[in-house]
N, C-alpha and C positions, 0 to 999 in steps of 0.2 A: 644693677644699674647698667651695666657694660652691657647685658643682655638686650636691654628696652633700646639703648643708640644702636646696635645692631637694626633689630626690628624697624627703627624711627628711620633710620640712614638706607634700609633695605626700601623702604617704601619711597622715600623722596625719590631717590635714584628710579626708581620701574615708573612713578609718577611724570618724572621729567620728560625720559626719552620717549613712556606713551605719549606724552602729551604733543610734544615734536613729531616722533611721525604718524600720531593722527593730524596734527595739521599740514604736514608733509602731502598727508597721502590726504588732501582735501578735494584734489583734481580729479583723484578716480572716484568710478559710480560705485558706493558701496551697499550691499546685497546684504542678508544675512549670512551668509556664508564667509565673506571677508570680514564682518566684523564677528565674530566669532574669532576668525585667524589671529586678527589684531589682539583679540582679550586671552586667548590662549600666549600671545607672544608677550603680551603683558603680565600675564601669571608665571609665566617662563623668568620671565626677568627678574621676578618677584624672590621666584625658587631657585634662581642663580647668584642673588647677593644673600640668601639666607645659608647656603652654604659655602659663599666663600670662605671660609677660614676654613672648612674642613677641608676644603678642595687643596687650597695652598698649604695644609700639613701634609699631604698626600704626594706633592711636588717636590723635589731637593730644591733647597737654599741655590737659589742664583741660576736652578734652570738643572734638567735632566741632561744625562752625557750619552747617554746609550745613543738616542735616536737626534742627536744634535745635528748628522750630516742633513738627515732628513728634515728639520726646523728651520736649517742655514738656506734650505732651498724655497720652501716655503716662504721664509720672510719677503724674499722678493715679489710675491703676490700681491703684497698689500704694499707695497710703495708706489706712491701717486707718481713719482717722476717718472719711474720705468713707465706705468699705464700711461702716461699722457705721449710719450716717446714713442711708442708701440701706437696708439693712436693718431698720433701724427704720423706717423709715415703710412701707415692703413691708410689715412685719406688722401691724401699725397699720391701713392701708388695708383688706387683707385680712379683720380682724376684723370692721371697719366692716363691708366691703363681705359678709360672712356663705361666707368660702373658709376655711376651718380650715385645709384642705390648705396651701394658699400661704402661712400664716399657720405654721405647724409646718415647713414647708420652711426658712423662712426662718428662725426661730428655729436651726436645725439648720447651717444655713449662719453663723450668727453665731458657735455655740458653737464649729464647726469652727476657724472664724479665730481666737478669741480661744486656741483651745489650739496652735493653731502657731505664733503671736504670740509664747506662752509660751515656747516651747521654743526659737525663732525668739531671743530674748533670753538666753537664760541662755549657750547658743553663744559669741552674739557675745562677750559679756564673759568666756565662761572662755579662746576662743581666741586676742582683742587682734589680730586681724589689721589692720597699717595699710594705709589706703586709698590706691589708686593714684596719685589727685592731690595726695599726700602724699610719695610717694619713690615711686624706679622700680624698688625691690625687691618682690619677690612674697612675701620670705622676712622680715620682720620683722613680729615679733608681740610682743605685750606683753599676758601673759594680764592677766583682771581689771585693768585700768584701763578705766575708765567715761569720757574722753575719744573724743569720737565720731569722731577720726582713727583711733583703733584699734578702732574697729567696724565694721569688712570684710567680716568672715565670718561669717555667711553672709549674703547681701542681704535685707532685710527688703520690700523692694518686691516682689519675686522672690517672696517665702513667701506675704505677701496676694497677690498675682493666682494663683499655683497653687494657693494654698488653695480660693479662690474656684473656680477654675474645678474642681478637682478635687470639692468640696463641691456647687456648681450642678449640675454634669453627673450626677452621683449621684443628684441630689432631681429634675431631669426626666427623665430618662431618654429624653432624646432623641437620636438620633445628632448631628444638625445643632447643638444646643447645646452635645456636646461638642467640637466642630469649631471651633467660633465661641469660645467663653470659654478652650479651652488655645491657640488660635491666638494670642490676645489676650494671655494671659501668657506667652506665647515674646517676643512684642516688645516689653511691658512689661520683662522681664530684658534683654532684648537694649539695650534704650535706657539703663538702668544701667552697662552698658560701655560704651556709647559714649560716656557723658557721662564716662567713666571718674571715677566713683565709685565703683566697684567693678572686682574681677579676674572672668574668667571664670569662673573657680572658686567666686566667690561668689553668683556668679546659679543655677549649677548645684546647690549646695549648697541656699541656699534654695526653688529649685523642689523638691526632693528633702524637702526637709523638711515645707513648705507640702502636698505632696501624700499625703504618710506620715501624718502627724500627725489631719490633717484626714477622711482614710478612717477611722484606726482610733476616730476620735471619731465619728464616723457611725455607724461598726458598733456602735458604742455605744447610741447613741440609739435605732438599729434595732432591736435586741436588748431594749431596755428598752420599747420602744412595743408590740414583739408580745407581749412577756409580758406589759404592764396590758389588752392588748386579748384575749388569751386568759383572761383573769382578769372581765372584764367580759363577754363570751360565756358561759363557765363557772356565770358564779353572777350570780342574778336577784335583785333584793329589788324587794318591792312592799307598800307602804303600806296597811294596811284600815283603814275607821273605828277597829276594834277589834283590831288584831291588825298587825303584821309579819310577812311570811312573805317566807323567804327559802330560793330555791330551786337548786339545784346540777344542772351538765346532766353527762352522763356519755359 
């Protein structure tokens, strides 16, 4: 019986969060190639709540000590306060310093976070997943209670760093920075179970979310920036002593 609510509770959960960031990620143009990605990230997720409880036997009770300095530092990667703080003053600077680009990047990297944050929450509290360092069931959940023992699912640490990195590597476009910022949220999540605050399943979920959410907000912005900017190209107005003249290119 315990086996079958594994399996039953392994699916709802890969069911949810695909379901979220395929509609997440509804903004971009999807290829066979990306949807492949997305079904591999869904069978991923699949294969991360099927062994959570082996994972979290595998973990000390209340989190490893060995590599604790190194998890203490990490943690800070996935707190929305520090990123939003770090992003404020990135735009701030930028303005001062006369970079709009760095200054609109940045703004873009905020809005991405704040909307996977969102989605990042409502999860948690409709799924009630409790937390590993709470019992050594994978399979108890308690939708809607707002007690943060039953806020598991998905990691919220997990969301902000692949928010971030998926949001960063977007706005530079550089190979090297996509290399460095998702390497950074792989261990960011990874340091989550170990400290076992979270099941495997939920670090995989929140990266899945954090990265879904955060593109289709992007393509957003993108989408909205080329249109005011084809709209400002398009059509001219110019000031006379005596006259406005306003003129449209074809």
């Amino acid at each position: 019986m315990r086996q079958r609510h594994r399996y039953r509770n392994a699916l709802v959960m890969a069911a949810t969060a695909t379901l979220l960031a395929g509609g997440a990620g509804a903004q971009e143009r999807r290829d066979g190639t990306e949807t492949a990605l997305w079904a591999a990230a869904g069978a991923g997720l699949v294969g991360a709540a099927l062994l959570d409880g082996a994972i979290d036997r595998a973990t000390a009770d209340g989190g490893g000590t060995r590599l604790r300095p190194a998890t203490r530092v990490l943690n800070y990667g996935g707190r929305p306060q520090l990123a939003f703080a770090a992003l404020g003053a990135t735009y701030a600077g930028a303005r001062l310093g006369g970079s709009p680009r760095t200054a609109r990047a940045a703004e873009h990297v905020a809005l991405a976070l704040l909307a996977a944050g969102a989605v990042n929450g409502a999860v948690k509290v409709a799924v009630g997943r409790e937390r590993p360092n709470e019992t050594d069931d994978p399979t108890d959940f308690r939708p809607f209670n707002l007690e943060n023992r039953w806020q598991s699912f998905p990691s919220g640490h997990a969301t902000v760093a692949f928010s971030l990195a998926s949001s960063i590597s977007a706005e530079a476009r550089e190979p090297w920075v996509t290399a460095v910022t998702f390497s950074t949220a792989t261990l960011v999540a990874w340091s989550r179970v170990y400290d076992d605050k979270h099941w495997a399943s939920d670090a995989v979920a929140g990266a899945l979310i954090g990265v879904a959410a955060s593109r289709a907000t992007l393509g957003f912005l993108h989408a909205r920036a080329s249109d005011e900017d084809a709209v400002s190209d398009g059509v001219r107005v110019a000031i006379l002593p005596n006259a406005v003249v306003v003129s449209i290119a074809r």
